[in-house]
N, C-alpha and C positions, 0 to 999 in steps of 0.2 A: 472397307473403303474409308476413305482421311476424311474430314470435314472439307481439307481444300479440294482432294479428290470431286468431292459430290457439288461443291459449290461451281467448281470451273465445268464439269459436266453439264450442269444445269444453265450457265451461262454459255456454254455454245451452243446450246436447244434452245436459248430464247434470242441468241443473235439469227438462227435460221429460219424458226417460227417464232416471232416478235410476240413473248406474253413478259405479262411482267406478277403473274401469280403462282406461287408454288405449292399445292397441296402436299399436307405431308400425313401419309395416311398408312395403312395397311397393317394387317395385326393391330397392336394396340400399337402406336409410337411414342407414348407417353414410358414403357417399362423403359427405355434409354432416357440418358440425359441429351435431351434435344435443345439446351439452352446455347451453346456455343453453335452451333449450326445455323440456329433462329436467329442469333444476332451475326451473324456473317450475312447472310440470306438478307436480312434489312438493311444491312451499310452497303449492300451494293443495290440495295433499290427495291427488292420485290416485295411483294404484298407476300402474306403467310396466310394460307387456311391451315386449318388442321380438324382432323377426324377422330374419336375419340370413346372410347364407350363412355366413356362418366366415372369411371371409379377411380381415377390418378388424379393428382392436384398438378392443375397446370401453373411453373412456376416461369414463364415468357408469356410477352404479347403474342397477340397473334389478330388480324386484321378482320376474320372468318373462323368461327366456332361452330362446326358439326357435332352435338353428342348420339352417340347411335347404341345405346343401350341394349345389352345384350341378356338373353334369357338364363338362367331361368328369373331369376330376382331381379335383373331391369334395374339394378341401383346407378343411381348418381348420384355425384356428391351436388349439395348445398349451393357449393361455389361454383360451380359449371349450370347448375339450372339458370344461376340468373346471368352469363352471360354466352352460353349459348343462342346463337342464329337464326336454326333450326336443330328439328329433330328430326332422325331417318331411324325408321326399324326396318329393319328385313322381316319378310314375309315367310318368316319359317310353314313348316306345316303347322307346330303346334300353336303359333299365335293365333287371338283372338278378341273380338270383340271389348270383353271385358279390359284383356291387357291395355289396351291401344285407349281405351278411357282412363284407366289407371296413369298411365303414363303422359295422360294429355293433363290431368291436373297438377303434375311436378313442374308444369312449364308452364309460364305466363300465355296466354291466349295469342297475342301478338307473334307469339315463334310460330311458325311453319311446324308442323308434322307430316311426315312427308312420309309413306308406304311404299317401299322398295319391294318389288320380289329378289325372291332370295337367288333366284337364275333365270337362263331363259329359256327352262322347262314351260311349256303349258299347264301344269300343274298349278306352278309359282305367279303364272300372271290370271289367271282365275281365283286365286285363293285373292291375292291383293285385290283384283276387280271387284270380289264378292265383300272382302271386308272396307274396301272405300265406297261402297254402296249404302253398306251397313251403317260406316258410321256417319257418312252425312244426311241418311233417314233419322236419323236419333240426334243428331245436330252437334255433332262432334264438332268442335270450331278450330278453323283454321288447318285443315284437313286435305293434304295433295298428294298425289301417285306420279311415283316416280320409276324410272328402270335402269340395268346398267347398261350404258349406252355400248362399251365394250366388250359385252359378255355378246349383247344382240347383233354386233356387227363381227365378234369372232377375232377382237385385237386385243394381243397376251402382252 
């Protein structure tokens, strides 16, 4: 699909449902050059999130920074800690405790960390309850639970 392709798409989904934000997320979207998109996307108007593990150098604005650091080594780069939002980890089975402190001092205190399970197995919203329990007993700062709102209502 074209850059105008996906732009004119995106502009009859926000004449019908009136937004004016566009996340751009899934897989990594940083391994594409998303810079002509991002700037077609802003001279018609919309706001840009974007979602990201941390390991590509974002070289566009973007209004909303998600880094969602992924295991095993959880790297980000330098340049996205500081201007990163929030942060979102999925709730794998193997993460824990330790990681989720690890990961909370590469980010200024001020960011949201926010604990996604990883689906909407029960498995995944027990292991996140157990470890958002954990880390605000030990005073994990700025420390919130979140869910996929589409996974739980069953919209692909």
């Amino acid at each position: 699909m074209s850059n105008a392709e996906i732009l004119s798409k995106i502009v009859g989904i926000s004449e019908a449902l009136p937004t004016r934000w566009v996340a751009l997320t899934g897989g990594e979207p940083l391994l594409q050059d998303l810079r002509p998109l991002a700037r077609e996307l802003k001279k018609a108007g919309f706001c840009l999130q974007l979602e990201t593990n941390g390991t590509r150098p974002l070289n566009f604005r973007v209004d909303w920074l998600t880094v969602s650091p992924k295991p095993p080594a959880y790297q980000v780069s330098p340049d996205l800690r500081s201007r990163a939002r929030e942060v979102k980890l999925v709730v794998t089975r193997d993460l824990d405790l330790n990681t989720i402190k690890k990961i909370r001092k590469l980010f200024a205190e001020k960011i949201p960390l926010i604990l996604q399970p990883q689906s909407a197995a029960s498995w995944s919203y027990r292991k996140a309850w157990k470890l958002y329990l954990e880390a605000v007993k030990t005073r994990v700062p700025n420390i919130r639970l979140s869910c996929q709102l589409h996974k739980v209502y069953g919209i692909k």
